[in-house]
N, C-alpha and C positions, 0 to 999 in steps of 0.2 A: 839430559838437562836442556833447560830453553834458555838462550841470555836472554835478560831483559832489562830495557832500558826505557824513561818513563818521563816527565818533567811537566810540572802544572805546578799550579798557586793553590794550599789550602786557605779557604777562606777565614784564618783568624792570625793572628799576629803572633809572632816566635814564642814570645812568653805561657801563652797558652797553650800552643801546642805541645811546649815544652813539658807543664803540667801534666796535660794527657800522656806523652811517654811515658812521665817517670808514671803516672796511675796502672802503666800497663806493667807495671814492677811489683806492682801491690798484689801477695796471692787472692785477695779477699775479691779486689777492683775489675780484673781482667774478665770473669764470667759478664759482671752488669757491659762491659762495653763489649765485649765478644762472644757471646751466648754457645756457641760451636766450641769455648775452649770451657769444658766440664769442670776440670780443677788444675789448681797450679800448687806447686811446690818450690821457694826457692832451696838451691843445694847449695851456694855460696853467692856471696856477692862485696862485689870491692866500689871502689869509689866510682871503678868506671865499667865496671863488668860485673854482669851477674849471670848462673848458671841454671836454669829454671828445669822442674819436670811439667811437664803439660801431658794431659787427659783430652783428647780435642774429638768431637764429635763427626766422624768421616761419612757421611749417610746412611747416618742409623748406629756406627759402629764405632764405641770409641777404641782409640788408637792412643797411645801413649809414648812420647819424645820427649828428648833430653836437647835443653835451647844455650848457647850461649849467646847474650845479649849485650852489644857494648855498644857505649854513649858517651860521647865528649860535646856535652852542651859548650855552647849553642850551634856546633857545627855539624853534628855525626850521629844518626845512630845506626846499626848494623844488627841483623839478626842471623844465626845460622844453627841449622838441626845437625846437633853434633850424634846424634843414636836416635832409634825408636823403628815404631811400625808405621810411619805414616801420621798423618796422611801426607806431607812434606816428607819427599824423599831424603835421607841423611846426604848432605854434604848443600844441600838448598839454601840459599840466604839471599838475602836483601840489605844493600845498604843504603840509605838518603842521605842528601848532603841540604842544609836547609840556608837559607839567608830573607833576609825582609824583602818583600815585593808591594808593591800596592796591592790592596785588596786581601793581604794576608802573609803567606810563609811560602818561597818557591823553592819545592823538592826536585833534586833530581834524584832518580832512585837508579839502581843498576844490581843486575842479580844475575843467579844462574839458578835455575830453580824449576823442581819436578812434582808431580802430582801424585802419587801411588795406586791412588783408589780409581783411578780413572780408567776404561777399556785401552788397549793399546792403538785403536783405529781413531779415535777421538783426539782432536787436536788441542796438544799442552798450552800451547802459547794462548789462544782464544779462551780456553778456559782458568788459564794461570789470570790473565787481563779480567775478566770477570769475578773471579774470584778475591782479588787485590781492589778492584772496585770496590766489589761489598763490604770489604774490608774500613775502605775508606768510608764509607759512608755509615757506617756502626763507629767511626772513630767522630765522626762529623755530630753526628746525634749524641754522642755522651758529651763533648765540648759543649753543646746546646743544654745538654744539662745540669752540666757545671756551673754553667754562667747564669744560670734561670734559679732565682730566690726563692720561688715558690713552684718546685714539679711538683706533677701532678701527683695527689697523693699525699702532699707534705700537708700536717699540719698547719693552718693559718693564723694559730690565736694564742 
């Protein structure tokens, strides 16, 4: 496992962000903002926690995990691969903690978290950071289309 530890401003305000979380709660929602995760199942979910199955595309190979996901807006949410094959090694997780910044919502995140599908000579940490990147920026684009009255595509009349 790599710790990791993280901290920047996503660029939209708590209330939004917050939006996009719980979207990423929706079985239906998750594929439009994370194309890599094939399909989702919830197995339970309470006020503050829910138990997901995810199908996630590992290059080329889907892989299937079992997520517990807890959230205590507007301060916390946390994610950890409680089972599966990957591509997150079981016991992996991430938590962020959020508060209002100028320019947007400043995350600290901190984790411990493994790669599976990766060579064992390839370094985790460089590619956990690139990875959680794209992550973000697929989270940044569905915000954008959230907020946009007419994407493309929609109906105008």
């Amino acid at each position: 496992m790599v710790a990791y530890k993280d901290e920047g401003v996503f660029p939209v305000p708590p209330d939004v962000l917050w939006n996009l979380i719980q979207s990423h709660l929706d079985d239906q929602t998750i594929s439009r903002i994370h194309p890599l995760v094939l399909s989702q199942q919830t197995v339970s979910r309470t006020d503050s926690e829910a138990i997901v199955d995810r199908t996630i595309d590992a290059r080329g190979k889907p892989m299937r995990s079992k997520w517990r996901v807890t959230y205590h807006r507007p301060d916390s949410y946390r994610w950890e691969v409680l089972d599966g094959e990957g591509p997150w090694a079981v016991g992996s997780y991430l938590e962020n903690r959020y508060s209002p910044a100028p320019g947007g919502t400043l995350i600290h995140s901190r984790g411990d978290l493994k790669i599976t599908v990766i060579p064992f000579f390839l370094p985790q940490r460089s590619i956990i950071r690139r990875v959680l990147g794209d992550l973000d920026t697929e989270d940044l684009a569905a915000t954008k289309r959230q907020s946009d009255p007419h994407p493309i595509g929609a109906a105008h009349g």
